[in-house]
C-alpha positions as CSV (number, residue, x, y, z in Angstrom):
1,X,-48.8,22.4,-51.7
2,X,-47.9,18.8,-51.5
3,X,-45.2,17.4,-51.2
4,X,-43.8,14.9,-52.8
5,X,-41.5,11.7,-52.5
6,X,-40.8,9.3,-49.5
7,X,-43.0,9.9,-46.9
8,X,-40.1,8.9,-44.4
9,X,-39.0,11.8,-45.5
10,X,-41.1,14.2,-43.7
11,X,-40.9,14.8,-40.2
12,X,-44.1,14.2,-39.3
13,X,-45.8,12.9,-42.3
14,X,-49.7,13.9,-41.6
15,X,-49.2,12.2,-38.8
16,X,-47.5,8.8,-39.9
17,X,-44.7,7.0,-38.9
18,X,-41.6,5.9,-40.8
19,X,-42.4,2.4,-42.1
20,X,-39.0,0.6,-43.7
21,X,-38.3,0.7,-47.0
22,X,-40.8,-0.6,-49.5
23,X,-43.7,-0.8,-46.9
24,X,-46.4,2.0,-46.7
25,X,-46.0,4.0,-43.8
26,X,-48.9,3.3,-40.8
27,X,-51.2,5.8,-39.1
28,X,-49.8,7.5,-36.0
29,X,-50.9,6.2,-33.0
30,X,-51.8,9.2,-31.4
31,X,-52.6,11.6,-34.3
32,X,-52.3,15.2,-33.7
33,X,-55.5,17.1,-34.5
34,X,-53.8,20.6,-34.7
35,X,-53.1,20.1,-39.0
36,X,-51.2,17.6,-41.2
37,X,-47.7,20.0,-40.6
38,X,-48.0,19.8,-36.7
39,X,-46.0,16.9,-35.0
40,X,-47.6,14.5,-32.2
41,X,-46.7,13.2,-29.3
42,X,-45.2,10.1,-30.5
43,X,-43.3,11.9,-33.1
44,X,-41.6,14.5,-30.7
45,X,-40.8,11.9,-28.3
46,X,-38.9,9.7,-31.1
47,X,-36.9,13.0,-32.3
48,X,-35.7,13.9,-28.6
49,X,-34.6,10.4,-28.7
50,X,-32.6,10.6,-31.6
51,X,-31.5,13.4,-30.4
52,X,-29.9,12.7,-27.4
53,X,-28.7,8.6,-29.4
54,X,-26.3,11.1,-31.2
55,X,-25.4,13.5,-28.7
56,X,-24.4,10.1,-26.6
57,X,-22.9,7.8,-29.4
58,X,-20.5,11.2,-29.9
59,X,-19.5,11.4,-26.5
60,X,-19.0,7.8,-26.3
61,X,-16.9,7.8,-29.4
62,X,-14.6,10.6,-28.0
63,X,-14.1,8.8,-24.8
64,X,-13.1,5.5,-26.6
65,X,-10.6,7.0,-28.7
66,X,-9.2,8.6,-25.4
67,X,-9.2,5.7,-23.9
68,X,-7.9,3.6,-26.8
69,X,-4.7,6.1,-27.0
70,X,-4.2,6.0,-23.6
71,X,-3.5,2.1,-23.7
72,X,-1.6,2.7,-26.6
73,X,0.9,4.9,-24.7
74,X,1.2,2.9,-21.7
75,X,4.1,0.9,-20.7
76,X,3.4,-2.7,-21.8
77,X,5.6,-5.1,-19.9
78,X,5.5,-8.7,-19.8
79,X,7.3,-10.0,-17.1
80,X,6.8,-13.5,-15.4
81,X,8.0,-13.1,-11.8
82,X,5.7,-10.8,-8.9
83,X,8.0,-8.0,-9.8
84,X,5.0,-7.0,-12.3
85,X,2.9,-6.7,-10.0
86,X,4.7,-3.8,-8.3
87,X,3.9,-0.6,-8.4
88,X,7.9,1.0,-9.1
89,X,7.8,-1.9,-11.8
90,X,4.7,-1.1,-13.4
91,X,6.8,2.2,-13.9
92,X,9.6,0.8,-15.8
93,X,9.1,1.0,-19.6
94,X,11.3,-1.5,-21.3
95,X,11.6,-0.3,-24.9
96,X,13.5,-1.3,-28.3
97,X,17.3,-1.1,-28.5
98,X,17.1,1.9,-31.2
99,X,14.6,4.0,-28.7
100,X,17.2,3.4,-25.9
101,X,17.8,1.4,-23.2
102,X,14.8,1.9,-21.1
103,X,13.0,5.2,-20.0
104,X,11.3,5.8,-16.7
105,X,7.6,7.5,-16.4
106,X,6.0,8.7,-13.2
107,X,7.3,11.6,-11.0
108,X,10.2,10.3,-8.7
109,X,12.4,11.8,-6.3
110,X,15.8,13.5,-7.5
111,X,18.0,10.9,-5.7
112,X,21.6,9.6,-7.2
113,X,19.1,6.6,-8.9
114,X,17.4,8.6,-11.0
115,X,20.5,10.7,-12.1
116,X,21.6,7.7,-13.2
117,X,18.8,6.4,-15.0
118,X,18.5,10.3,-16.3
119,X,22.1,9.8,-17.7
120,X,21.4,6.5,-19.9
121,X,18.0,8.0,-21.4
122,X,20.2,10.8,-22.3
123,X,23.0,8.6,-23.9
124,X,20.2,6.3,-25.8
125,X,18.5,9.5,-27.3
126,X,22.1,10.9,-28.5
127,X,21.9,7.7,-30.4
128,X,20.3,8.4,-34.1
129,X,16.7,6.5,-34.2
130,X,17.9,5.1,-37.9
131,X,20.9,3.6,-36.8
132,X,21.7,0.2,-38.2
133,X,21.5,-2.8,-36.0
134,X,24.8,-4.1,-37.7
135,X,26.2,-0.7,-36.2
136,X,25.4,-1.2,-32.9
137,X,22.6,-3.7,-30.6
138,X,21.9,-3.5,-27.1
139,X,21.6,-7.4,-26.3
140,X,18.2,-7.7,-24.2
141,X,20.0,-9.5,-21.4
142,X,21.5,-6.2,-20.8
143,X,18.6,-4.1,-20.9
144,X,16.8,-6.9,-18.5
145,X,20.0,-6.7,-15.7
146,X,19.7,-3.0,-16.1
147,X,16.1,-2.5,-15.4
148,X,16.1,-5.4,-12.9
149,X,19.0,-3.8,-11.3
150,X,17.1,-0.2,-10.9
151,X,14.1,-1.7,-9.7
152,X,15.7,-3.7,-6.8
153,X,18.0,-0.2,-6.1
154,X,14.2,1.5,-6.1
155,X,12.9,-1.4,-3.3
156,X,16.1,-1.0,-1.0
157,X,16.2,2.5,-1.0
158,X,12.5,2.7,0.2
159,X,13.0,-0.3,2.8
160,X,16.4,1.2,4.3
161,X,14.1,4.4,5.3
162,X,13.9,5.0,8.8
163,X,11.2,8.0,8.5
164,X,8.1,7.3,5.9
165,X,7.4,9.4,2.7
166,X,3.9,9.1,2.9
167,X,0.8,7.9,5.5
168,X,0.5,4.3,6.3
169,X,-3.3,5.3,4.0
170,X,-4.3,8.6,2.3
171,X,-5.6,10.8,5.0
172,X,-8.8,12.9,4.5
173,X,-10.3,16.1,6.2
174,X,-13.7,15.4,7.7
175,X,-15.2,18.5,5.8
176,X,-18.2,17.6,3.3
177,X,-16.3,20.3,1.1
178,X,-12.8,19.2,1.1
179,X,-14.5,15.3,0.3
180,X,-16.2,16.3,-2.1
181,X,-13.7,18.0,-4.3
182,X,-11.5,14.3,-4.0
183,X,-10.7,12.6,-7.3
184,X,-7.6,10.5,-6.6
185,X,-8.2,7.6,-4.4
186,X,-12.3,7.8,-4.8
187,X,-14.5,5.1,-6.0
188,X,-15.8,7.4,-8.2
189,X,-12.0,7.7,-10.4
190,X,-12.5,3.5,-10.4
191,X,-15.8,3.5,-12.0
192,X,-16.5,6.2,-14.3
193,X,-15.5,4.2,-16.8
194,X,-17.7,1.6,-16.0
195,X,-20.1,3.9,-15.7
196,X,-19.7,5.8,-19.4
197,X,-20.2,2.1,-20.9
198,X,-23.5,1.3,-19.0
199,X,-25.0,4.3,-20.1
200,X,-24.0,4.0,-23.5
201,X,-26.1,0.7,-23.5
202,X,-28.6,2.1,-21.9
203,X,-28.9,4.4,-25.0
204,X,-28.8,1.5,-27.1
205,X,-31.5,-0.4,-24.9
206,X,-34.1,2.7,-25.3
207,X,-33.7,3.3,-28.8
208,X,-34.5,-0.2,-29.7
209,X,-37.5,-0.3,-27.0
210,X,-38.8,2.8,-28.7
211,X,-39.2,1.1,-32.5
212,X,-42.2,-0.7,-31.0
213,X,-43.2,0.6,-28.0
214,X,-47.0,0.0,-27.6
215,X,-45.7,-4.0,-27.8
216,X,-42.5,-3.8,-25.5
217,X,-44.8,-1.8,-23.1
218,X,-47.3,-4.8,-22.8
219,X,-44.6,-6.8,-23.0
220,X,-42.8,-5.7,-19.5
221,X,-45.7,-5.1,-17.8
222,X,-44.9,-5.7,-14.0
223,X,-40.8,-5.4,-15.0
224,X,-40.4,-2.8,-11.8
225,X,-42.2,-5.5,-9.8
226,X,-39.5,-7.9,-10.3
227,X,-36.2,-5.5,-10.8
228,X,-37.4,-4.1,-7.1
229,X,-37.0,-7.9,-5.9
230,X,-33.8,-8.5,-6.9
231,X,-33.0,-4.4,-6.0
232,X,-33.2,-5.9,-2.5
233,X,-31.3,-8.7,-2.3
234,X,-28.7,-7.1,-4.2
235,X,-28.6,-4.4,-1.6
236,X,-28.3,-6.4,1.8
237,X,-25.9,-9.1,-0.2
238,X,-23.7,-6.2,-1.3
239,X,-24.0,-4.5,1.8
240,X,-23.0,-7.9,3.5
241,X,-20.2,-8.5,1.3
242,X,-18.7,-5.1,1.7
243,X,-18.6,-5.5,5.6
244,X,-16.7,-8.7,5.2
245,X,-14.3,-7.1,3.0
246,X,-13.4,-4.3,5.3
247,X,-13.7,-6.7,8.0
248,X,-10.2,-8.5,6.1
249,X,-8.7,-5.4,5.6
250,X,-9.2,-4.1,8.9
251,X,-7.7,-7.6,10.4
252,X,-4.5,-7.1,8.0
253,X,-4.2,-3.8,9.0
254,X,-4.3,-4.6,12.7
255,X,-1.8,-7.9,12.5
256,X,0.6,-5.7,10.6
257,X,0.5,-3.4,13.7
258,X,0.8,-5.8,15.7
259,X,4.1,-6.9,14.1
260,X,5.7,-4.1,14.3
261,X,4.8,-3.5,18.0
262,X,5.5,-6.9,19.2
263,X,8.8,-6.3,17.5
264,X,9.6,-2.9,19.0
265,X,8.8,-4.8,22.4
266,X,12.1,-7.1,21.8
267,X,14.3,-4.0,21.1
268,X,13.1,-2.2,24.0
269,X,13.2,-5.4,26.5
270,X,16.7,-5.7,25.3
271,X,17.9,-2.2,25.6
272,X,17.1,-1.9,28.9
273,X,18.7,-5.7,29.8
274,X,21.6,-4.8,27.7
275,X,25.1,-4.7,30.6
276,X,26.1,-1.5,31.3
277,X,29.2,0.6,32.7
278,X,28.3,2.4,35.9
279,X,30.6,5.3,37.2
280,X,31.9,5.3,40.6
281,X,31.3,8.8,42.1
282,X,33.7,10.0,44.2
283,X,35.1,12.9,46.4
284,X,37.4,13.9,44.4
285,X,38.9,17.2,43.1
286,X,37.8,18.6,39.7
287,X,41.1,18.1,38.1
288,X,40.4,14.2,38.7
289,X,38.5,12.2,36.2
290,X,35.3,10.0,37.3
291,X,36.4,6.0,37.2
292,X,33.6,3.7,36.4
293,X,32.8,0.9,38.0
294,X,35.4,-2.3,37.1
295,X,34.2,-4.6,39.1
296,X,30.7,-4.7,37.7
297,X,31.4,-6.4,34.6
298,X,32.9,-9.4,36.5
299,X,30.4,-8.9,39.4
300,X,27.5,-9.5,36.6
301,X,29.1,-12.5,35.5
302,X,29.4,-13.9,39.1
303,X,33.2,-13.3,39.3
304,X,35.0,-12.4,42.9
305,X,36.3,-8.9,43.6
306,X,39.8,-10.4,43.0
307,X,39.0,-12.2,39.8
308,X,37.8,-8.4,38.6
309,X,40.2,-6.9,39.3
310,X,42.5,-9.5,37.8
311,X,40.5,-8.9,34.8
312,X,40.6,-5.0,34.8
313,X,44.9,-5.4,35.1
314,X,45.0,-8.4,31.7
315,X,42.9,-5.4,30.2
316,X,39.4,-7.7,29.9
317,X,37.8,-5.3,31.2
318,X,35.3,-3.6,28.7
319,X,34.6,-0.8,30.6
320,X,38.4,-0.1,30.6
321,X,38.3,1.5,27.7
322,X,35.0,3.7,27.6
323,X,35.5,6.2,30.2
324,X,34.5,9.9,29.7
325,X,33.8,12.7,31.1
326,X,30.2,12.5,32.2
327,X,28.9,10.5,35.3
328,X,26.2,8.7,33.0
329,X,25.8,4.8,32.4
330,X,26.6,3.7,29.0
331,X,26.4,0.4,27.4
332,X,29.3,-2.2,27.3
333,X,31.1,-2.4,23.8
334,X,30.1,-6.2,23.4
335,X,26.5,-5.1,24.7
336,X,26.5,-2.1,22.5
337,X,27.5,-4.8,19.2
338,X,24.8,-7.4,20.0
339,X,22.1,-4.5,19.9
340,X,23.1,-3.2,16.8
341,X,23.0,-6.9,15.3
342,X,19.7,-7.3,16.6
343,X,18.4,-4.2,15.4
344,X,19.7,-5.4,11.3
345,X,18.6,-8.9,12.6
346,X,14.8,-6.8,13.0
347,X,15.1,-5.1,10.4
348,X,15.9,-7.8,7.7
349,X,13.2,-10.2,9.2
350,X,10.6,-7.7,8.5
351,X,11.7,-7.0,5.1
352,X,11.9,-10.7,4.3
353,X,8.2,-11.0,5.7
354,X,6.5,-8.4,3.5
355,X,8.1,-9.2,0.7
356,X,6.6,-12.8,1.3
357,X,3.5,-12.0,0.6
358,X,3.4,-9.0,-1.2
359,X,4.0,-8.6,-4.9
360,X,5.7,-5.0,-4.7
361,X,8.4,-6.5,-2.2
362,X,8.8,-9.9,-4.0
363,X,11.9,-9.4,-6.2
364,X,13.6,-9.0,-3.1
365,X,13.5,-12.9,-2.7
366,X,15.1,-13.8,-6.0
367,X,18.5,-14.5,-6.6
368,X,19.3,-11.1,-7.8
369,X,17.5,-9.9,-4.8
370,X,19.3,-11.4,-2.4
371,X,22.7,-10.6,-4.5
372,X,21.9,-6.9,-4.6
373,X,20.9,-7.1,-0.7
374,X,24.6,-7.8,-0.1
375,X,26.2,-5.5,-2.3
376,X,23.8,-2.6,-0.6
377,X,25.3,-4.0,2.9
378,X,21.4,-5.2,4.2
379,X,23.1,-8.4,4.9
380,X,26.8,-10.2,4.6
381,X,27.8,-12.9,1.9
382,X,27.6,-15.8,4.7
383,X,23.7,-14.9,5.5
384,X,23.1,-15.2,2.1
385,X,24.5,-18.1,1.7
386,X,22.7,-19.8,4.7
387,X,19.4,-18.2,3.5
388,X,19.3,-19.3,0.1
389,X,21.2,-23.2,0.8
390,X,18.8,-23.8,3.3
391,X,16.4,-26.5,2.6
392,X,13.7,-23.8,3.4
393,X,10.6,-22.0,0.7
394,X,11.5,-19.1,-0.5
395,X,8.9,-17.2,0.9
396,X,9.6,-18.7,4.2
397,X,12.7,-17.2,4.7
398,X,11.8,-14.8,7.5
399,X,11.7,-17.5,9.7
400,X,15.4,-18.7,9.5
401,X,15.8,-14.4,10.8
402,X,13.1,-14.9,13.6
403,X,15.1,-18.1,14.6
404,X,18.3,-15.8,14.2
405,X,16.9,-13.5,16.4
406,X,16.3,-16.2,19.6
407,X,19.3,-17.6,19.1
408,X,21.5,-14.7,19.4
409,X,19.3,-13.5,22.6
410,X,19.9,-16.7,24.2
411,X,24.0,-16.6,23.5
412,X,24.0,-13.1,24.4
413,X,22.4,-14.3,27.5
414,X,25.0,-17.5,28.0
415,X,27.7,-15.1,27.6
416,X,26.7,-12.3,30.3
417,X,26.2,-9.7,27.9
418,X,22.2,-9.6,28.6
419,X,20.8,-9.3,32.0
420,X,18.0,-10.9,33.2
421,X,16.5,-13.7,35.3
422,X,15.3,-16.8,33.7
423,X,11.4,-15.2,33.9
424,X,13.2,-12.5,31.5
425,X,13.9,-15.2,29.0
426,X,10.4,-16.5,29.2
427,X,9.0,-13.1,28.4
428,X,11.2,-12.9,25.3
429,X,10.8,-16.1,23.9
430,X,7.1,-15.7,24.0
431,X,7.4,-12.2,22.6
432,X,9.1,-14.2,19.7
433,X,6.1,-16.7,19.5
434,X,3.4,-13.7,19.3
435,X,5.3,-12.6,16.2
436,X,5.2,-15.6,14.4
437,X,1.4,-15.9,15.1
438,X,0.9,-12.5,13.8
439,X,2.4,-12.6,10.3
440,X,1.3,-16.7,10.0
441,X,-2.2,-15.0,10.1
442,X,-1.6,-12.3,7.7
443,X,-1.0,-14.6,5.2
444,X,-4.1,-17.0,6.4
445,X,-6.3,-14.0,5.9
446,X,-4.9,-13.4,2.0
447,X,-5.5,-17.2,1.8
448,X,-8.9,-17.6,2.7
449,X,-10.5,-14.1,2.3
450,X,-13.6,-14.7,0.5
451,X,-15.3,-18.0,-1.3
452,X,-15.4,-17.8,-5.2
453,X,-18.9,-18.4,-4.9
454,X,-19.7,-15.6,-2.8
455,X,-17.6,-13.1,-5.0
456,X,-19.8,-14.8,-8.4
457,X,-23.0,-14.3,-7.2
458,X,-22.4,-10.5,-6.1
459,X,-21.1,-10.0,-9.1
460,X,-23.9,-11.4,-11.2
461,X,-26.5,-9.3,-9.2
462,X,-24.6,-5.8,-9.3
463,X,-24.8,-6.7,-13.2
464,X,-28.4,-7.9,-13.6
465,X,-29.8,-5.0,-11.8
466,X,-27.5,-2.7,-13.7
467,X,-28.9,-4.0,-17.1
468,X,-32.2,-4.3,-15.7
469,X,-32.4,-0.9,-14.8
470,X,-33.4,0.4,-18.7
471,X,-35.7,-1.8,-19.5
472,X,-37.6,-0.7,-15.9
473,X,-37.1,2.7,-16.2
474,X,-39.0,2.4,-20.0
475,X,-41.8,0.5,-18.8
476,X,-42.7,3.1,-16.0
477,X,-42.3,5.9,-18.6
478,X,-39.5,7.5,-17.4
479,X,-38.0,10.3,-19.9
480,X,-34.9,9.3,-21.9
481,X,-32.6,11.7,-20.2
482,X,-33.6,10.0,-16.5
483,X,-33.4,6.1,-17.7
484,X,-30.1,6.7,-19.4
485,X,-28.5,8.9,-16.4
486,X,-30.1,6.8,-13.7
487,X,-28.1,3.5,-15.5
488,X,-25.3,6.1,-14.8
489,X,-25.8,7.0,-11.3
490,X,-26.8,3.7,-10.2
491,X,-23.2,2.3,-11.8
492,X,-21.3,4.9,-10.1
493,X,-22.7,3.9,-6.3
494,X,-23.5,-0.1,-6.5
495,X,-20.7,-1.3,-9.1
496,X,-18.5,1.6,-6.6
497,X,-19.7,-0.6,-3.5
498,X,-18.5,-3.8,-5.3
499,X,-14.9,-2.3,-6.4
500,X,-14.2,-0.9,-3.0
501,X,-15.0,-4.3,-1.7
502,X,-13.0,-5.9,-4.2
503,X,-10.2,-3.6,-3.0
504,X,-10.6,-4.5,0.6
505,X,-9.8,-7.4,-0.5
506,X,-6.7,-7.1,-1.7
507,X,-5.2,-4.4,1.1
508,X,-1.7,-4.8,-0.1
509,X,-2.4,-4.1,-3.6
510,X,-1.1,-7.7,-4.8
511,X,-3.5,-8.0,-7.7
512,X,-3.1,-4.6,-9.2
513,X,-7.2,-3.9,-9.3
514,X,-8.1,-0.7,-10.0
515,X,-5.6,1.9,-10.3
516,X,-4.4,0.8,-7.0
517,X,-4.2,4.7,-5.4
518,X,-4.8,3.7,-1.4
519,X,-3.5,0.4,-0.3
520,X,-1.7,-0.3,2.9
521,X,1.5,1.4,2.3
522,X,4.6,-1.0,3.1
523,X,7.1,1.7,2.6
524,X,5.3,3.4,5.3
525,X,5.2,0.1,7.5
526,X,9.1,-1.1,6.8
527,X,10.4,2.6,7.8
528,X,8.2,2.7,10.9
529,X,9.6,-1.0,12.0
530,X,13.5,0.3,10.9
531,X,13.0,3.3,13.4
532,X,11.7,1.5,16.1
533,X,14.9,-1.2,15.6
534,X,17.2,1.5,16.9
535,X,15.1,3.9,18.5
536,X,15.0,1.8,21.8
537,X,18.8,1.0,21.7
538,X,19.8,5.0,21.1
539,X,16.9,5.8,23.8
540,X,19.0,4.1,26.5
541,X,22.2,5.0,25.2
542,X,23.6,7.1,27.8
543,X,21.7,7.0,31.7
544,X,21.9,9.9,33.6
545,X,21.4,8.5,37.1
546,X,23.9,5.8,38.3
547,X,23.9,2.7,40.2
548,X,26.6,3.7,42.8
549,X,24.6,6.6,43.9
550,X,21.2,4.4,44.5
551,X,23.4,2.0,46.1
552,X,24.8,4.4,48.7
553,X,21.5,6.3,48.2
554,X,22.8,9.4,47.9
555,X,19.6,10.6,45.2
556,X,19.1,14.3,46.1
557,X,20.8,15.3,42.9
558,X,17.7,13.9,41.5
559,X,15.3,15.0,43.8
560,X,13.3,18.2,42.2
561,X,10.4,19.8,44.0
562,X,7.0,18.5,42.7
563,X,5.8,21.6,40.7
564,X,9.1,23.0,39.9
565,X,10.9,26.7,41.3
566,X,8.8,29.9,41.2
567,X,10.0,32.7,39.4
568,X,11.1,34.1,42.4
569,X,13.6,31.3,43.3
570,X,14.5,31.0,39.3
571,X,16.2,34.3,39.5
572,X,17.6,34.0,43.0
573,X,19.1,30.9,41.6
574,X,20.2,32.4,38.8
575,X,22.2,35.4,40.6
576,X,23.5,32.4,43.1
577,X,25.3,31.1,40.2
């Protein structure tokens, strides 16, 4: 029987194409000799690809509504300063007076800032969502000191740490299996999205190719020819461009350790120059208590036996008051006070560095910053004073600390509280000058990491080839499924190359690219640097062997055998006692 109407609307139509409306439709180009009901070659082909145009249009429409109602639930905030750029910012959501004062997304840690932040989302939602402005406002003044006031609390409480929450960078297992299960922190959770949108276009790039494809087939004869050209040069340019990248990163990396250990070299140099009280030990009965030594105060400051013990009767004497029990060297008090104010001098100076030039830290230099740094007791009202009167760039203010820091050393010095020869000062001074070389350079690297040019034409060629990539792929005769998932795969490993570049660019996450998930941690870096400030001074705190006993070289108290008691002589000791 025959059937009647359109013949587009048979599928095949004795061997003819679909023609558009109002033409007759044209023979098949390859006609099927197996009956008028059977379908050629070209035919089948054309209904896979519809096929899998739907299949793909659907999963693209289900991943853009995702992604569409994503964006609409995220925080939006529109701030002007570098605070935006940081990460604990990027967590504040600053809302509308009737939805409450703020509200705070992302897991943190139960300290006494989030109870409080817990107890004014609690009061705001208490609060009836149709109340009437004329009732009650929240002025937005108020909601912008409170948030800025949280986030600044957030940034002190991380840089006061003296033992780091997390690695200085995410740490892997070497396994093939433990990488390969990895999601957070991979290329691949940067550019899946990319990735989606290329093969969508792909899709849309074969089903036009296929309305003609006898033509476009003549057409790109000798495409692969050129897109394996330009496959080439993309790959050494990228390859290039990625090693340069790293190359930054890994430089930025090492000058921040440098920092910090050039910096533990001062608090360790000074520790162990730091003036001292040294017991005299004595034959004396048990009931007696150990004196220390009175005289070498003034003997350190080049004073005569008479003029110490002049001293020691006025009460001058600082070791006066510090004796104890236990023959061990301790610091004096003034000694003890110049350590601690060069270990908050340390500490200070490296916070004031990073937060030059890094966008998480930079609220930290803002008035409020610098307000809220006093009221948390990082520095006194006078320091802030002098730091923010001085006729010095706001991001330069670490160097006014650094200049702190030499100048106290060398009155410390003047006043006979630090020991040391004239070579001593020489070391310390250019300890100092090492420091300022290494984070000058940290922000010359940020300045001049890669030419515009150099980043453009990457860019362009990781694009090209990407959109190239269909058109080659149809003109070799590839199967739909393999042009449209190689445009995939190809997205997910060369536009991956050129975001993980992008991101070794940018190793203190300044620019928010990406989601941001491995940067050089600073938290990690400040809390290293605060325990090394005071780890040095505590280290030498208390010295069990004395300087009267080396003097009158009476050591065998110290003197131990080289590979320690047998067992034997353990318990004969031990029954001894």
């Amino acid at each position: 029987m025959e059937v009647m109407g359109d013949p587009r609307e048979r599928f095949p139509c004795n061997d003819l194409l679909k023609g558009p409306l109002g033409q007759s439709p044209t023979p098949c180009p390859t006609p099927s000799s197996a009956g008028r009901n059977s379908q050629c070659s070209t035919c089948i082909h054309w209904k896979r690809m519809v096929n899998l145009s739907g299949i793909l249009f659907f999963l693209a429409a289900s991943l853009s509504q995702i992604l569409v109602a994503d964006a609409f639930h995220s925080p939006q905030i529109n701030h002007s300063h570098y605070a935006s750029r940081s990460k604990l910012f990027r967590e504040i959501e600053k809302t509308s007076p009737r939805s409450g004062l703020f509200s705070r997304v992302g897991q943190q840690s139960a300290g006494i800032g989030d109870k409080r932040r817990m107890a004014w989302g609690n009061a705001a939602r208490k609060s009836s969502s149709t109340a009437l402005n004329m009732v009650f406002t929240t002025s937005s003044s108020l909601i912008e000191k409170i948030s800025t006031k949280i986030l600044l609390d957030d940034l002190i409480d991380e840089s006061v740490r003296t033992a780091a929450r997390n690695p200085v960078m995410m740490q892997f297992d070497p396994s093939s299996g433990w990488i390969w299960r990895r999601w957070k922190g991979t290329i691949f959770s940067e550019t899946w999205r990319r990735a989606v949108t290329n093969i969508c276009i792909a899709t849309v790039i074969w089903t036009m190719l296929s309305y003609n494809r006898v033509t476009f087939l003549q057409n790109l004869s000798g495409f692969n020819i050129l897109w394996g050209q330009l496959l080439s040069v993309t790959t050494f340019t990228l390859t290039f461009f990625l090693n340069q990248s790293y190359t930054l990163w890994r430089n930025c990396y090492g000058f921040s350790r440098r920092l910090q250990g050039r910096l533990n070299d001062l608090s360790m140099t000074l520790a162990a120059h730091a003036t001292r009280c040294e017991p005299i030990v004595e034959e004396v009965s048990e009931e007696k208590k150990p004196s220390f030594n009175s005289n070498f105060w003034a003997n350190a400051n080049g004073a005569t036996n008479g003029e110490a013990e002049s001293s020691a009767v006025n009460g001058d004497d600082p070791c006066e008051l510090q004796e104890n029990e236990k023959l061990v060297s301790v610091y004096t008090e003034p000694a003890r006070q110049i350590l601690e104010l060069m270990a908050r001098y340390t500490r200070v100076f490296n916070l004031l560095t990073y937060a030059s030039f890094t966008g998480s830290h930079r609220p930290l230099l803002t008035p409020q910053g610098m307000r809220r740094l006093v009221d948390r007791g990082i520095l006194t009202e006078t320091e802030r004073q002098v730091l923010s009167e001085a006729q010095v760039p706001v991001t330069q203010r670490h160097n006014m600390l650094l200049l702190w820091i030499i100048r106290l050393f060398l009155d410390a010095r003047k006043a006979g509280h630090i020991e040391g020869s004239d070579g001593f000062e020489q070391q310390f001074l250019e300890k100092c000058h090492v420091i300022r070389s290494q984070y000058g350079a940290i922000g010359d690297e940020l300045a001049g990491r890669m030419p515009l040019a150099y980043a453009h034409i990457v860019q362009v060629l990781v694009d090209v080839i990407l959109w190239m990539y269909p058109f080659m792929a149809f003109s070799q005769g590839m199967t739909p499924f393999l042009g449209v998932l190689g445009t995939g795969i190809l997205t997910m490993f060369y536009q991956g190359l050129f975001d993980l570049a992008k991101q070794f660019l940018d190793p203190y996450d300044n620019e928010s690219y990406g989601k941001g998930e491995d940067p050089l941690c600073i938290d990690t870096l400040i809390a290293e640097s605060n325990a090394g400030s005071v780890r040095w001074m505590n280290g030498l705190a208390e010295k069990p062997f004395v300087l009267d006993k080396i003097e009158k070289g009476q050591m065998e108290d110290y003197q131990l055998p080289l590979r320690g008691w047998t067992v034997e002589e353990t318990y004969d000791r031990e029954e001894e006692e």
